[in-house]
Jmol script that loads the backbone (N, CA, C; Angstrom):
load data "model"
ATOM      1  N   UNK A   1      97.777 -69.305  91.154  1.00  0.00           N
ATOM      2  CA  UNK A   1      96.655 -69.817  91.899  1.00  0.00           C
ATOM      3  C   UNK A   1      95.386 -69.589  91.076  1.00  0.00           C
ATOM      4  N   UNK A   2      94.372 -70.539  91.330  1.00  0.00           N
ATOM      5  CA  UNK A   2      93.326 -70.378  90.131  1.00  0.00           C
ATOM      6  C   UNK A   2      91.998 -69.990  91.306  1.00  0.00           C
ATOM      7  N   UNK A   3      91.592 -68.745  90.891  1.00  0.00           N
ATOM      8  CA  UNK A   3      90.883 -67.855  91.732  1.00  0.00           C
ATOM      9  C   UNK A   3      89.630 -67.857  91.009  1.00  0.00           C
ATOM     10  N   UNK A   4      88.241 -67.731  92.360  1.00  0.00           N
ATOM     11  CA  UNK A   4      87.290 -67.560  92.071  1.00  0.00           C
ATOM     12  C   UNK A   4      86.658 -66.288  92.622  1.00  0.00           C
ATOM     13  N   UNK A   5      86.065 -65.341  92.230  1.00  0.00           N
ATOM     14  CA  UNK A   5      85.614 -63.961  93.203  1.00  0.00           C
ATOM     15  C   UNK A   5      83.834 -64.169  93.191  1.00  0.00           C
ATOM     16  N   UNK A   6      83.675 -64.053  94.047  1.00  0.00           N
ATOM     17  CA  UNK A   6      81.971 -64.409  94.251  1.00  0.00           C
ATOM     18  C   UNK A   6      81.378 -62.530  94.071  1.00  0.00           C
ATOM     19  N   UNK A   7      80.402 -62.622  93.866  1.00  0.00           N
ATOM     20  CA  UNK A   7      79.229 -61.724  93.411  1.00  0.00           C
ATOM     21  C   UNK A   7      79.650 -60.762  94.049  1.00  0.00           C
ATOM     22  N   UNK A   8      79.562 -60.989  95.642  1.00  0.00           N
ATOM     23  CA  UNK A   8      79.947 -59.601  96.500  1.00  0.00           C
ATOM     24  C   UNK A   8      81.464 -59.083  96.280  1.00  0.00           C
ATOM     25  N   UNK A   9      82.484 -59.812  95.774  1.00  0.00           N
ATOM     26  CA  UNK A   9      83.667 -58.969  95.419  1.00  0.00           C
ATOM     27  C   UNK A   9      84.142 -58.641  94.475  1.00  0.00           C
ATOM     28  N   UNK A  10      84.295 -56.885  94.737  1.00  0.00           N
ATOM     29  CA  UNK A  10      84.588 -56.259  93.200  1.00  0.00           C
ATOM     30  C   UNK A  10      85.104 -56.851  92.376  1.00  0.00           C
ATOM     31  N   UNK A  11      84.685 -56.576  91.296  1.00  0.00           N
ATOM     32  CA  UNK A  11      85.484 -57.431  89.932  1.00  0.00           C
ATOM     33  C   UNK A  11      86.321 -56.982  89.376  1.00  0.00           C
ATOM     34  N   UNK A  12      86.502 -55.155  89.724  1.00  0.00           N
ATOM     35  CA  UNK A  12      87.797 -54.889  89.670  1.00  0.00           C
ATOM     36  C   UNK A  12      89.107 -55.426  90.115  1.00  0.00           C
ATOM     37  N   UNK A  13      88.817 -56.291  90.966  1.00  0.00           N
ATOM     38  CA  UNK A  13      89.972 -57.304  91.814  1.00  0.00           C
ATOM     39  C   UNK A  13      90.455 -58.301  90.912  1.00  0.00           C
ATOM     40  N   UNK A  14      89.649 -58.511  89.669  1.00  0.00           N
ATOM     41  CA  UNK A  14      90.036 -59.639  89.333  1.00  0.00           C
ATOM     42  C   UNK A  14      91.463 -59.215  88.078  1.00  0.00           C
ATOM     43  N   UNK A  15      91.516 -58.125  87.311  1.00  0.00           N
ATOM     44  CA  UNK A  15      92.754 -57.223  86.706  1.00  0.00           C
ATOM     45  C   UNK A  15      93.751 -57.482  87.853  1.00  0.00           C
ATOM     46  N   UNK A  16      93.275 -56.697  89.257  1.00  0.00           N
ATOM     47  CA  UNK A  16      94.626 -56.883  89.843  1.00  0.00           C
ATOM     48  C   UNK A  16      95.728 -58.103  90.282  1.00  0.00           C
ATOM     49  N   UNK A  17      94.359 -59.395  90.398  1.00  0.00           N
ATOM     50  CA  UNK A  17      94.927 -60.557  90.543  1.00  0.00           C
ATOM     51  C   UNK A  17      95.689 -61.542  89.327  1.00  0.00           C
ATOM     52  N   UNK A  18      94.919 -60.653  88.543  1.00  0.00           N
ATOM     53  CA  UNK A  18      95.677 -61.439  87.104  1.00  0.00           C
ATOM     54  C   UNK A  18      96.891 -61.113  86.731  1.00  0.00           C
ATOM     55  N   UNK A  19      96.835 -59.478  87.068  1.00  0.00           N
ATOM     56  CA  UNK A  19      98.436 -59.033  87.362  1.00  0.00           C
ATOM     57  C   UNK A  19      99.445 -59.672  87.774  1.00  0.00           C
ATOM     58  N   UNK A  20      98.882 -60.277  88.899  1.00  0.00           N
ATOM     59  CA  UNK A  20     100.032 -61.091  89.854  1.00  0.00           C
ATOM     60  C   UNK A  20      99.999 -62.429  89.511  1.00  0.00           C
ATOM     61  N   UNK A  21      99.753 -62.387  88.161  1.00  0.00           N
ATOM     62  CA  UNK A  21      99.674 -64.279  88.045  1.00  0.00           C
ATOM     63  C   UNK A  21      98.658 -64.891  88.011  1.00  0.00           C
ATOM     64  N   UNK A  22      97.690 -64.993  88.996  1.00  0.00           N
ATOM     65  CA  UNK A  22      96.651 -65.630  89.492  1.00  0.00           C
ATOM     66  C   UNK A  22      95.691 -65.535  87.752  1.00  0.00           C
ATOM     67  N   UNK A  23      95.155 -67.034  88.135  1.00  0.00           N
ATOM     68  CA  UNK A  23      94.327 -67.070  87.007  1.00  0.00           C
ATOM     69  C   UNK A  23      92.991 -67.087  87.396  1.00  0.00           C
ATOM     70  N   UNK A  24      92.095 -65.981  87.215  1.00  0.00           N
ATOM     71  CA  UNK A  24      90.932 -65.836  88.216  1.00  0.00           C
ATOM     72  C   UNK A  24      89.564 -65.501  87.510  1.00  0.00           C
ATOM     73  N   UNK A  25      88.577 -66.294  87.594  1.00  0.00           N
ATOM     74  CA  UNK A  25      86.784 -66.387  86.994  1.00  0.00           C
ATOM     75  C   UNK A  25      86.259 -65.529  88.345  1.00  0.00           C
ATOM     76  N   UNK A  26      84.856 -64.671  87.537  1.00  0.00           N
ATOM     77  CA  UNK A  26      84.161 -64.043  88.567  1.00  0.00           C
ATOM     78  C   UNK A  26      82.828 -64.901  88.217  1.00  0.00           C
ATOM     79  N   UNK A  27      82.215 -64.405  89.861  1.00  0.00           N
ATOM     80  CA  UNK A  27      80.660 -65.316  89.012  1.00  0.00           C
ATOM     81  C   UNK A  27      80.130 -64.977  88.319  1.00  0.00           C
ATOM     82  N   UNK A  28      79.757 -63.562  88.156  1.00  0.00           N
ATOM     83  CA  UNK A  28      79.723 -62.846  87.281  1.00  0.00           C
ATOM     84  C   UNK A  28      79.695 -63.462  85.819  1.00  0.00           C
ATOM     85  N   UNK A  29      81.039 -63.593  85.265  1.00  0.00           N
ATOM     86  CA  UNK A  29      80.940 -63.975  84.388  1.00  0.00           C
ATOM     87  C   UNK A  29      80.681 -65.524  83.870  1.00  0.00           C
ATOM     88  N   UNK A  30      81.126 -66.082  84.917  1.00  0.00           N
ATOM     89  CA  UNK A  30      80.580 -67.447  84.530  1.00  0.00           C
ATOM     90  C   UNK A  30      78.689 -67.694  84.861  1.00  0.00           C
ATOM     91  N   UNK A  31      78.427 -66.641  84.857  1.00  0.00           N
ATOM     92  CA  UNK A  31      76.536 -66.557  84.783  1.00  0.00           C
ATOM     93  C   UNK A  31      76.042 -67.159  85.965  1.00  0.00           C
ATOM     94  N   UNK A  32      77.035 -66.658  87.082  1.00  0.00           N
ATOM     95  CA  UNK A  32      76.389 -67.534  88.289  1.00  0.00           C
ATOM     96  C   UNK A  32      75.682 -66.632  89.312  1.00  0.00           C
ATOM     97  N   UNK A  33      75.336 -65.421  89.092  1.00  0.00           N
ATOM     98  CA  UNK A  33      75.064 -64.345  89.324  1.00  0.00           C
ATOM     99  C   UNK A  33      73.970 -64.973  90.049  1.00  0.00           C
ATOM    100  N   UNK A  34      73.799 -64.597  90.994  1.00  0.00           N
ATOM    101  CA  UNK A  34      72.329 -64.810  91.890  1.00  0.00           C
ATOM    102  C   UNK A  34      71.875 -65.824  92.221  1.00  0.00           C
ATOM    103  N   UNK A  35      72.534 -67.109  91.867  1.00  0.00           N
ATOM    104  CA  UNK A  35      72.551 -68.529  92.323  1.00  0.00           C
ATOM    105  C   UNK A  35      72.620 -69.043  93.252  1.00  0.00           C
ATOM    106  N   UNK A  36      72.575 -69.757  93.994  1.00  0.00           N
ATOM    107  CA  UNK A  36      72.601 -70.186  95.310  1.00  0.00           C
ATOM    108  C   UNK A  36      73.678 -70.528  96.029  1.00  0.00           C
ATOM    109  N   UNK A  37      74.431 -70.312  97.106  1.00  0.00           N
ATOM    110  CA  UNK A  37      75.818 -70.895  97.533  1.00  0.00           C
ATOM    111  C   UNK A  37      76.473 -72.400  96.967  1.00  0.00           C
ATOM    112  N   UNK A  38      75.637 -73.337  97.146  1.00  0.00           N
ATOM    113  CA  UNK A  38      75.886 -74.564  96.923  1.00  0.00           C
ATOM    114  C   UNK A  38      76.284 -74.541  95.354  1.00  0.00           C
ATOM    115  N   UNK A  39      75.381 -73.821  94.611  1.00  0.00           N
ATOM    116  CA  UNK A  39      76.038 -73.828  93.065  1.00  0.00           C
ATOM    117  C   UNK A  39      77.349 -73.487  93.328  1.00  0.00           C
ATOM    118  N   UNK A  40      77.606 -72.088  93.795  1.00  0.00           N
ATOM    119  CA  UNK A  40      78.661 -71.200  93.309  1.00  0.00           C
ATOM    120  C   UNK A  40      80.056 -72.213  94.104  1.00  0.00           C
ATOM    121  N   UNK A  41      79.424 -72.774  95.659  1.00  0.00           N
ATOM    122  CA  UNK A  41      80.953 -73.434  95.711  1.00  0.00           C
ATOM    123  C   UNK A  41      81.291 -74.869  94.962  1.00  0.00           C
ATOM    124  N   UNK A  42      80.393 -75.373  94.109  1.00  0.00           N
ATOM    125  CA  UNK A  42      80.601 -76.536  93.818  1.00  0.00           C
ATOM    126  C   UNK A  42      81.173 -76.163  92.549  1.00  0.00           C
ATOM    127  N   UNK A  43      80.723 -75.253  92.025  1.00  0.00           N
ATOM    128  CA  UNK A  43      81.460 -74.598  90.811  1.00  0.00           C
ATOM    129  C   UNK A  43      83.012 -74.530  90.543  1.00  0.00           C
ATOM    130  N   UNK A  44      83.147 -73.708  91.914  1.00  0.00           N
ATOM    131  CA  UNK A  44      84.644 -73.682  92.521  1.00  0.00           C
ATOM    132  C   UNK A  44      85.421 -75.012  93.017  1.00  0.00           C
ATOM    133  N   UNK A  45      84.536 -75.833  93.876  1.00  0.00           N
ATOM    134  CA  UNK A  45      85.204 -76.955  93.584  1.00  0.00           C
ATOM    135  C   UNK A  45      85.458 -78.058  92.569  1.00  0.00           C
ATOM    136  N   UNK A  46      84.767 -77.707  91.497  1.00  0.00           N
ATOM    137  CA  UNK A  46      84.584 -78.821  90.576  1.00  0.00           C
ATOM    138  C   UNK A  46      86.134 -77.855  89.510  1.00  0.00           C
ATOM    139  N   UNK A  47      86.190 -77.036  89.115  1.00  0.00           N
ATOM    140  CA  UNK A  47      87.211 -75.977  88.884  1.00  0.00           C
ATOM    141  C   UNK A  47      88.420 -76.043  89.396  1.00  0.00           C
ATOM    142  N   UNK A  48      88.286 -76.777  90.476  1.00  0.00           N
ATOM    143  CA  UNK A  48      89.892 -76.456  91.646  1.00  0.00           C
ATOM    144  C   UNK A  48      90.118 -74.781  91.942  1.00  0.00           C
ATOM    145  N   UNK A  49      89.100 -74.023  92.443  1.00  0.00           N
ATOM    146  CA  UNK A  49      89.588 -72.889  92.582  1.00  0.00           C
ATOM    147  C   UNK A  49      89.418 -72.639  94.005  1.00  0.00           C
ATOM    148  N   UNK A  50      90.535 -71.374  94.153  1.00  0.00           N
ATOM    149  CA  UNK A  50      90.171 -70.520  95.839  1.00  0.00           C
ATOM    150  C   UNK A  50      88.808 -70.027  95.247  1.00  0.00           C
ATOM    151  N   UNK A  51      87.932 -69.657  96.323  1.00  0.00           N
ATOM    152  CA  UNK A  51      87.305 -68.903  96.595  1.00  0.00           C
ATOM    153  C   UNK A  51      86.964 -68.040  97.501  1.00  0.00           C
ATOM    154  N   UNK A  52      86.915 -66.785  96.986  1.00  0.00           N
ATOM    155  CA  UNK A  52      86.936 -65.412  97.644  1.00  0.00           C
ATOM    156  C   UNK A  52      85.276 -64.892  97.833  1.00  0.00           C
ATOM    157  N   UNK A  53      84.936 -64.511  99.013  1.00  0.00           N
ATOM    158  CA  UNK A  53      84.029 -63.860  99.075  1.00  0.00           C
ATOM    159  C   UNK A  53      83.491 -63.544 100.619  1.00  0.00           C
ATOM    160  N   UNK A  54      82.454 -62.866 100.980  1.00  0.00           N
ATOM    161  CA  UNK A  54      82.117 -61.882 102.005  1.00  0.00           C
ATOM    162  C   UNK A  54      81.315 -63.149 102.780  1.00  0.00           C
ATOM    163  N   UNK A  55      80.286 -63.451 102.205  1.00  0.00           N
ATOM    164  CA  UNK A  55      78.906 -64.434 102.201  1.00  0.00           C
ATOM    165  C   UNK A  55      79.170 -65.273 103.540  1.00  0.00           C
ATOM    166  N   UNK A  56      78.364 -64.478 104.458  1.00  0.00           N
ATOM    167  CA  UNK A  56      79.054 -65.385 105.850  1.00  0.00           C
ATOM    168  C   UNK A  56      78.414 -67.438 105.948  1.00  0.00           C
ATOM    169  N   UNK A  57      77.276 -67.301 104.685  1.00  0.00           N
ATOM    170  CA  UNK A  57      76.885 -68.677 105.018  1.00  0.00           C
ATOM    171  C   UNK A  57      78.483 -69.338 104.530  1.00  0.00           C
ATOM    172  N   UNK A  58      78.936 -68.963 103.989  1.00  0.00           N
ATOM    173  CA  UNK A  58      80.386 -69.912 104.184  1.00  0.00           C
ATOM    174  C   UNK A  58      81.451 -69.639 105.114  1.00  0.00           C
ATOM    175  N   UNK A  59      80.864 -69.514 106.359  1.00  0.00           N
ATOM    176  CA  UNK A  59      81.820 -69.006 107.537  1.00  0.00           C
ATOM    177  C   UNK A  59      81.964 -70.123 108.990  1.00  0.00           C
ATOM    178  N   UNK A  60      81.031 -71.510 108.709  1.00  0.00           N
ATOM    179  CA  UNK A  60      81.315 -72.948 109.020  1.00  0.00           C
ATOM    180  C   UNK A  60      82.443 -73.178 108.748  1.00  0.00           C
ATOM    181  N   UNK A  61      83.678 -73.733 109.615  1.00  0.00           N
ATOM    182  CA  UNK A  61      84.997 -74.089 108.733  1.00  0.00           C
ATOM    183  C   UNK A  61      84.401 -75.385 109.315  1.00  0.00           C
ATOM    184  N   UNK A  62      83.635 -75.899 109.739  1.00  0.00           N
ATOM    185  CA  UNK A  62      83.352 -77.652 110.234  1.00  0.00           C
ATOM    186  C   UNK A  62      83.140 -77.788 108.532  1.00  0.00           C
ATOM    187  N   UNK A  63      81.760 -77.475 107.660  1.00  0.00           N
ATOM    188  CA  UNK A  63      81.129 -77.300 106.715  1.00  0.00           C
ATOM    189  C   UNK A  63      81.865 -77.500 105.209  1.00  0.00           C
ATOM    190  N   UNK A  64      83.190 -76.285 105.702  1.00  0.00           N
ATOM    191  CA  UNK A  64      84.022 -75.922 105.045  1.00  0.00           C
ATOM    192  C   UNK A  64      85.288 -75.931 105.618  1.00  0.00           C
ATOM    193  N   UNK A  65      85.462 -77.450 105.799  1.00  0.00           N
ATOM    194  CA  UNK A  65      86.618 -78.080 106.536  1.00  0.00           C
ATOM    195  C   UNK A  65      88.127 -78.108 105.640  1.00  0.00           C
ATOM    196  N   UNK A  66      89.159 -77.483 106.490  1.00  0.00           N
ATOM    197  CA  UNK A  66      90.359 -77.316 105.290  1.00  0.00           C
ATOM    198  C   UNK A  66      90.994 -78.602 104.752  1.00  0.00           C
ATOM    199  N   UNK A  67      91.326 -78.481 103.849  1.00  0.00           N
ATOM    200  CA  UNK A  67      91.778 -79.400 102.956  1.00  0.00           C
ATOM    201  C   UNK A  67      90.301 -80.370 102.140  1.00  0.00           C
ATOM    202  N   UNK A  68      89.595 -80.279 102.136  1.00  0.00           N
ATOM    203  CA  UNK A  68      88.159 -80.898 101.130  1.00  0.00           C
ATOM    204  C   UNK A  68      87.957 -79.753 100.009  1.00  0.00           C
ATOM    205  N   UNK A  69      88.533 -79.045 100.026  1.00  0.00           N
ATOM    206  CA  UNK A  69      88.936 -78.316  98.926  1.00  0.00           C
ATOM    207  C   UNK A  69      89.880 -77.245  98.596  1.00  0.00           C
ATOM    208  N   UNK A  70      89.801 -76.303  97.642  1.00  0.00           N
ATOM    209  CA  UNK A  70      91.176 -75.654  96.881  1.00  0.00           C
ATOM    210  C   UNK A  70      91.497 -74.662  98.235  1.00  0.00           C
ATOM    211  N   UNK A  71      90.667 -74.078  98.852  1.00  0.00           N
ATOM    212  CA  UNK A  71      90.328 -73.323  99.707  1.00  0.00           C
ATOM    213  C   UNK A  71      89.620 -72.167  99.448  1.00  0.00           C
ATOM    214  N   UNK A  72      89.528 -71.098 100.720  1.00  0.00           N
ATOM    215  CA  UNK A  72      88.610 -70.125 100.765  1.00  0.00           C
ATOM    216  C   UNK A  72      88.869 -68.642 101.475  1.00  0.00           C
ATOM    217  N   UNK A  73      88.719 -67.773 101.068  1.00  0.00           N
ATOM    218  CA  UNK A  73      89.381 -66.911 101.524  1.00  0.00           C
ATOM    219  C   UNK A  73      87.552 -66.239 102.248  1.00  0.00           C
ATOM    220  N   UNK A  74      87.468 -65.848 103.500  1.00  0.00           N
ATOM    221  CA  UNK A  74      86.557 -64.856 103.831  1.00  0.00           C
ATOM    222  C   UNK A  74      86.386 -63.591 104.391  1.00  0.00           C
ATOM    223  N   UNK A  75      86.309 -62.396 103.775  1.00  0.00           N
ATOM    224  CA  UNK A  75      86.612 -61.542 104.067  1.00  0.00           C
ATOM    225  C   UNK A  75      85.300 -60.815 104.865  1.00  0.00           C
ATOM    226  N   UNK A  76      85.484 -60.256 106.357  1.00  0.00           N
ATOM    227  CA  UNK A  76      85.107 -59.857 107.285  1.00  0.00           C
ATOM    228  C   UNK A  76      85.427 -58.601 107.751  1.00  0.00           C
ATOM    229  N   UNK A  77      84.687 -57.492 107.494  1.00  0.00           N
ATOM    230  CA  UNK A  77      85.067 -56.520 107.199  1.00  0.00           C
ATOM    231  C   UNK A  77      84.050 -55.485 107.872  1.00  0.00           C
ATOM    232  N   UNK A  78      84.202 -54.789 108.823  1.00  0.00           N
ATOM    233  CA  UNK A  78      83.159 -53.384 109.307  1.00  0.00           C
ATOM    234  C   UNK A  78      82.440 -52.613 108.499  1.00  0.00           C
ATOM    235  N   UNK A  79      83.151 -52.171 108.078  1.00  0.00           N
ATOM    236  CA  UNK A  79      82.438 -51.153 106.835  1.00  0.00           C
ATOM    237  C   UNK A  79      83.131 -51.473 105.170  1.00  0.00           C
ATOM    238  N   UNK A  80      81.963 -52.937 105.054  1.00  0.00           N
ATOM    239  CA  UNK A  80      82.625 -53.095 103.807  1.00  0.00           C
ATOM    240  C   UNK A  80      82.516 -53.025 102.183  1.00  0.00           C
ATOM    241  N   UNK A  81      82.881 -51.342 101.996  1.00  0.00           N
ATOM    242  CA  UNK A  81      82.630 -50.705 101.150  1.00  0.00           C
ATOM    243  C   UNK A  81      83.634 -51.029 100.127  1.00  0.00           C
ATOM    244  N   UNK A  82      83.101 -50.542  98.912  1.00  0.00           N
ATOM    245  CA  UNK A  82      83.942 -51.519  97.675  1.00  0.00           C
ATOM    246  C   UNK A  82      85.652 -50.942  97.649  1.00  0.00           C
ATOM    247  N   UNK A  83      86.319 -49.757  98.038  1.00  0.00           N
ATOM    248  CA  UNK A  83      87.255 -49.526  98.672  1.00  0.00           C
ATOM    249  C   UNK A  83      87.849 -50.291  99.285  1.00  0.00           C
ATOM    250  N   UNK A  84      87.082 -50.446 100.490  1.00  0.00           N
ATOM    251  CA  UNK A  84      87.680 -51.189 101.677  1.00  0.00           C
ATOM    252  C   UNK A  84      88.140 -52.493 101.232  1.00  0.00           C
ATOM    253  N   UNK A  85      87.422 -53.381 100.187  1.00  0.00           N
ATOM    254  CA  UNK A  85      87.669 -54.554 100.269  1.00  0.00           C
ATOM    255  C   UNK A  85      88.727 -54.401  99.064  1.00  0.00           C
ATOM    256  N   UNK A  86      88.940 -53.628  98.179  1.00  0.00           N
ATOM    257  CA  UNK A  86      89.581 -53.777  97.172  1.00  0.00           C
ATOM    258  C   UNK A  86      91.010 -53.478  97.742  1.00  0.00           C
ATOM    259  N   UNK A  87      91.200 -52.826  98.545  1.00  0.00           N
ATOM    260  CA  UNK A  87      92.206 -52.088  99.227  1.00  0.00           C
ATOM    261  C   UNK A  87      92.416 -53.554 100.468  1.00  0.00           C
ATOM    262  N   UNK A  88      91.852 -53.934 100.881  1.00  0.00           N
ATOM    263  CA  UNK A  88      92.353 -55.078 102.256  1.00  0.00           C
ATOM    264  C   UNK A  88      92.808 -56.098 101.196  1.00  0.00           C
ATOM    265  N   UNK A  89      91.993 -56.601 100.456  1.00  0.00           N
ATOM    266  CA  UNK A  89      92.236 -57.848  99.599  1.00  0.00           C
ATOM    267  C   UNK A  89      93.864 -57.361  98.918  1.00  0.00           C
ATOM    268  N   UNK A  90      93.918 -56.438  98.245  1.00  0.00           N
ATOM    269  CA  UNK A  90      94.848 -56.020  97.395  1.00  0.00           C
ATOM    270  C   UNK A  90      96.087 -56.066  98.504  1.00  0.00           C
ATOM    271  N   UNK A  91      96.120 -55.861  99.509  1.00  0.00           N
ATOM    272  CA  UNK A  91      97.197 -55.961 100.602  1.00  0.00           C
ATOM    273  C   UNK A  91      97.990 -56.827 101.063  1.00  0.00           C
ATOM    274  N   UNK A  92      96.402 -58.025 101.132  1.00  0.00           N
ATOM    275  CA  UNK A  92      97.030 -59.263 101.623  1.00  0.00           C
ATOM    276  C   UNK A  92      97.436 -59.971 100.537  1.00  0.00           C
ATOM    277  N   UNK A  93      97.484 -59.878  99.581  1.00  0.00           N
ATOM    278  CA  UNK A  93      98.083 -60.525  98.452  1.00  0.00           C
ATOM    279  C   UNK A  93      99.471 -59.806  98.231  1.00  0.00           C
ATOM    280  N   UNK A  94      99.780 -58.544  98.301  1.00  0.00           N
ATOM    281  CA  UNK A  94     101.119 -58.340  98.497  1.00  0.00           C
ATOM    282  C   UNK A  94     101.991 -58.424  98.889  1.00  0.00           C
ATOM    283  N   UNK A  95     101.029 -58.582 100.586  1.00  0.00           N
ATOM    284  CA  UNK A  95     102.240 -59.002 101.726  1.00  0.00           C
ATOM    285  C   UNK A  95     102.646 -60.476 102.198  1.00  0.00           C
ATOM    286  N   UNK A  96     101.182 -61.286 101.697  1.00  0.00           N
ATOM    287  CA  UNK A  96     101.753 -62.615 102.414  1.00  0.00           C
ATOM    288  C   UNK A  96     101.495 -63.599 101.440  1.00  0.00           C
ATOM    289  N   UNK A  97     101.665 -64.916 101.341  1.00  0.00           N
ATOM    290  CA  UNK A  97     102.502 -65.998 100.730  1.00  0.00           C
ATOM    291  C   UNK A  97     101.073 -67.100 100.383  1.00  0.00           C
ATOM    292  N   UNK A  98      99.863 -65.964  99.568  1.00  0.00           N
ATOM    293  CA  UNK A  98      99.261 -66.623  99.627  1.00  0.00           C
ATOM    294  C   UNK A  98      98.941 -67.975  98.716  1.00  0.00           C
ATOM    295  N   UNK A  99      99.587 -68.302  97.670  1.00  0.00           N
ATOM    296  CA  UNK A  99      99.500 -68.998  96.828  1.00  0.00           C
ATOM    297  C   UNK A  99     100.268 -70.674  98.280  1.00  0.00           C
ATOM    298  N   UNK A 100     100.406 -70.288  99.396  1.00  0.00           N
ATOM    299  CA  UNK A 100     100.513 -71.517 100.408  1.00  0.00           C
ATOM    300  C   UNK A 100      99.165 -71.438 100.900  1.00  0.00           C
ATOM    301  N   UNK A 101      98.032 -70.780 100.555  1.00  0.00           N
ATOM    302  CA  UNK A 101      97.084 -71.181 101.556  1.00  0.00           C
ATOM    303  C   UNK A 101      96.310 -72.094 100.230  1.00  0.00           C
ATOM    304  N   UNK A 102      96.416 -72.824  99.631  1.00  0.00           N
ATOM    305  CA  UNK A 102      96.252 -73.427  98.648  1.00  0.00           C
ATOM    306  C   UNK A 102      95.422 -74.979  99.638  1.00  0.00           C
ATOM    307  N   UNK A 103      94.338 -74.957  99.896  1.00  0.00           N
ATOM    308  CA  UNK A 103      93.227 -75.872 100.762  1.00  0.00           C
ATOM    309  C   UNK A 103      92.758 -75.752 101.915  1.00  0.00           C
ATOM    310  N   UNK A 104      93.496 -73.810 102.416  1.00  0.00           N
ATOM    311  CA  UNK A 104      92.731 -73.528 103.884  1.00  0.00           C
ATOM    312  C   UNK A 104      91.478 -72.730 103.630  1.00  0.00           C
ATOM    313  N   UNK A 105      90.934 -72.620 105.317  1.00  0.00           N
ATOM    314  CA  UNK A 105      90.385 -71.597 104.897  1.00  0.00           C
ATOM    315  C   UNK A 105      90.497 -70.227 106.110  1.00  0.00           C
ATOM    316  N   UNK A 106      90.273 -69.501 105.388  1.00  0.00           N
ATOM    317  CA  UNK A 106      91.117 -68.228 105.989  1.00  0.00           C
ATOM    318  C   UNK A 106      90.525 -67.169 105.706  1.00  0.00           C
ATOM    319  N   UNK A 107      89.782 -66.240 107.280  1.00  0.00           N
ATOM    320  CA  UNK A 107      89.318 -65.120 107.511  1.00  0.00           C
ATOM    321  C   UNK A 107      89.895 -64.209 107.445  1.00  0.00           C
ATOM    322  N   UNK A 108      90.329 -62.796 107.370  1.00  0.00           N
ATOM    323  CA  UNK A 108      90.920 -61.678 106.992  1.00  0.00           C
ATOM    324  C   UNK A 108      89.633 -60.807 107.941  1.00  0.00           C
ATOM    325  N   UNK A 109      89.859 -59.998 108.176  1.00  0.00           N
ATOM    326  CA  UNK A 109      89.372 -58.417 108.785  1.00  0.00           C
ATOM    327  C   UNK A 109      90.154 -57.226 108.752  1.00  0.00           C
ATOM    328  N   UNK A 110      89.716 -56.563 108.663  1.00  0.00           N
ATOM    329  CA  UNK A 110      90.880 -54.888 108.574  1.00  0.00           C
ATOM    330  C   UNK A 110      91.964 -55.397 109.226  1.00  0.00           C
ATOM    331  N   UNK A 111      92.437 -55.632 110.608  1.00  0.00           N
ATOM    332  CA  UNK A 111      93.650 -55.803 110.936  1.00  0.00           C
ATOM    333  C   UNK A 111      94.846 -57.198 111.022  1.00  0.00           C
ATOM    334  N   UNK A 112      93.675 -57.866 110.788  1.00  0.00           N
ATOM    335  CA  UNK A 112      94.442 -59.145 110.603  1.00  0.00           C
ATOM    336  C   UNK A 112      94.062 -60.428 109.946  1.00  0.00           C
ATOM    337  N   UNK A 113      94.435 -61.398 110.413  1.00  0.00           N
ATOM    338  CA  UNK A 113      93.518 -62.853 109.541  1.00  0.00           C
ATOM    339  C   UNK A 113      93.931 -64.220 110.314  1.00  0.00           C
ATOM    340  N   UNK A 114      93.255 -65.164 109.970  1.00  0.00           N
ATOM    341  CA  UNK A 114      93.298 -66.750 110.591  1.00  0.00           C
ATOM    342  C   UNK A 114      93.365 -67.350 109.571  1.00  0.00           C
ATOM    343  N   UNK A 115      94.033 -68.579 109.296  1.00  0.00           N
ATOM    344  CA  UNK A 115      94.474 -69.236 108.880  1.00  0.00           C
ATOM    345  C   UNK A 115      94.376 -70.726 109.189  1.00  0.00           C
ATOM    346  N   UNK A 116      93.865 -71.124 108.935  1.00  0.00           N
ATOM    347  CA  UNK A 116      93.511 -72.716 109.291  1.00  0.00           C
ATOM    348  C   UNK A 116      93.633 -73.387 107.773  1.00  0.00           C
ATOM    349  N   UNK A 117      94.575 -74.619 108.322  1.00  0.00           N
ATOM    350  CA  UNK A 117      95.248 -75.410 107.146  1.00  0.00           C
ATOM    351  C   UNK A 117      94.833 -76.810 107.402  1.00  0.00           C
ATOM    352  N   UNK A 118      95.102 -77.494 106.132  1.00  0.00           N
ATOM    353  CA  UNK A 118      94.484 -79.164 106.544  1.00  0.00           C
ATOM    354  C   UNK A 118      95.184 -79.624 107.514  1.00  0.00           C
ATOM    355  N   UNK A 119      94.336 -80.582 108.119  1.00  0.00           N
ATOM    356  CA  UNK A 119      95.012 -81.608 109.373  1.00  0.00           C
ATOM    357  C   UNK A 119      96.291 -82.271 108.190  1.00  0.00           C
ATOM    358  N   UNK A 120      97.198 -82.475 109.313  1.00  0.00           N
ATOM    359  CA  UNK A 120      98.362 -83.567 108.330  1.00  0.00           C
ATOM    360  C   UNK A 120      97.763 -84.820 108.195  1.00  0.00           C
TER     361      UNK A 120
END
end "model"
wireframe off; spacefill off
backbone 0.3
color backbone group
């Protein structure tokens, strides 16, 4: 899966995802550091990538309707300390089948997650 990690998620995540295959850009390094949403997801969509990140302005799924792109992962989180997210993220990639959420988009929180996939 070709992964994007936005500003707010550790970039230590991105070793672990490469581990598992995933071929994954941070904004970071692609110099998108402090840019505006609209850059960073058009980036990602012009790329074909998931994108991962906290940033609730992408928390419209009308906006960010599934299947108009690679998809999006948003992570929603209480106390979300760079632990926490490295440790939830790192989980759900172990346990579930995410290289199928390939054009949803899909919330995560400490105990669980939603999943919304394109209309057929």
């Amino acid at each position: 899966m070709k992964i994007k990690l936005d500003e707010n998620i550790p970039h230590r995540l991105a070793g672990f995802l490469q581990g598992m295959g995933h071929e994954v850009d941070t904004v970071q390094e692609e110099g998108l550091a402090g840019r505006d949403d609209a850059s960073v997801w058009e980036n990602a969509r012009q790329q074909g990538r998931f994108l991962i990140t906290q940033d609730l302005d992408f928390s419209d799924v009308r906006q960010f309707a599934p299947g108009t792109h690679h998809g999006l992962l948003l992570v929603r989180l209480r106390n979300p300390g760079r632990k926490a997210l490295v440790d939830r993220i790192q989980h759900i990639f172990q346990t579930e089948p995410v290289k199928t959420w390939e054009g949803c988009f899909v919330v995560i929180t400490e105990h669980k997650f939603r999943i919304r996939h394109p209309s057929p």
